[in-house]
C-alpha positions, 0 to 999 in steps of 0.5 A: 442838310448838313454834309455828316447827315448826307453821308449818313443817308447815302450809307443807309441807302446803299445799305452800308449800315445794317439795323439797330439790332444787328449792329453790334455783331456788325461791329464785332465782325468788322473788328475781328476782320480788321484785327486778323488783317492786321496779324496776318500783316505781322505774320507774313511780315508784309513790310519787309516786301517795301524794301529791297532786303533780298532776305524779304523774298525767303519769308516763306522760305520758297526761294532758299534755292535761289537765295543762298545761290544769289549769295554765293554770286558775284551778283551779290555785290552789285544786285538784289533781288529787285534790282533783276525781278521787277521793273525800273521804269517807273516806281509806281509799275514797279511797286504795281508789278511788285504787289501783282507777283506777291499776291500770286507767289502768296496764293501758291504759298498758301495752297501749298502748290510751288513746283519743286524747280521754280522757272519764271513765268512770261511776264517776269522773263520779260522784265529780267531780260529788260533789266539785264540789258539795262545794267550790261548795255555796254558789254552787249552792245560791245563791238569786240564781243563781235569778233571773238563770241560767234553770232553775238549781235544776233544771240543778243536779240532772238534770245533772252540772255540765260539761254547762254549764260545759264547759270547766272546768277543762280548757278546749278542749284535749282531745285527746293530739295537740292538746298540745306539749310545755309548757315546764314540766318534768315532776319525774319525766322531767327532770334535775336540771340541766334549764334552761329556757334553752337554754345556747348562747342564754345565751352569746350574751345574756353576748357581748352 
């Protein structure tokens, strides 16, 4: 028996393969489900969540908050996004940990539950906390912190380190009706004619 004939009575035996006569509305279906995957793929432009385009994380425009305070930060010149949220220990726990937080964020996207102010959940403080000591090793490891900042050896490990240093890099800002729109255009939403000056106020600078 050749190797395509056992695959194919594997498929019949498991019932992977309905009958004849169904087999046409079968077909129909897996392709009507195959193509909506695939629009939903481009919908919820999936591809951009591969990179580390902070402007990713705004897709669905539950993180404007924390996107428009992360710009106005001094983080902004030395971490995104990924550097701070997800893992760094190894690129495979990075992407797991990446696709575990999408589905979740997706899921509550999609039922429209987000809660006005986001906090972050147990396993994401884990992971920021370890990536703010990864990046800030020597000024937390700092013998002269010692002397001027009370309790610092002792701050640095009971707590995690927003406890102190509560408003970076996000700032004040914390809420989804505290933030406008910013005048930054988001990649994913605006068109690529988008100009940040309006065309009737560049017509009456030219009258001039």
């Amino acid at each position: 028996m050749g190797k395509r004939q056992k695959i194919k009575r594997g498929l019949f035996k498991y019932n992977l393969i309905p009958p004849h006569k169904w087999r046409p509305a079968a077909t129909i279906l897996v392709a009507a489900i195959f193509g909506l995957g695939l629009y939903l793929i481009r919908l919820s432009n999936a591809a951009s969540y591969l990179s580390d385009d902070p402007q990713a994380c705004v897709n669905c425009h539950i993180m404007t908050p924390q996107y428009i305070t992360w710009t106005h930060s001094s983080h902004r010149e030395v971490a995104h996004c990924n550097d701070c949220h997800v893992p760094h220990d190894n690129i495979a726990n990075k992407y797991f940990f990446k696709a575990k937080d999408g589905l979740y964020h997706a899921s509550i996207f999609t039922l429209r539950a987000e809660p006005q102010v986001i906090r972050a959940l147990e396993p994401s403080i884990k992971v920021i906390q370890n990536n703010c000591i990864r990046c800030h090793e020597n000024q937390v490891t700092d013998a002269k912190l010692l002397g001027f900042v009370e309790n610092h050896q002792g701050h640095r490990t009971d707590r995690i380190c927003w406890e102190c240093h509560r408003e970076v890099p996000h700032g004040k800002v914390k809420s989804l009706s505290a933030v406008g729109h910013q005048i930054e255009p988001i990649k994913a939403h605006a068109p690529e004619d988008l100009d940040i000056i309006p065309k009737w106020l560049k017509e009456s600078m030219n009258n001039r």
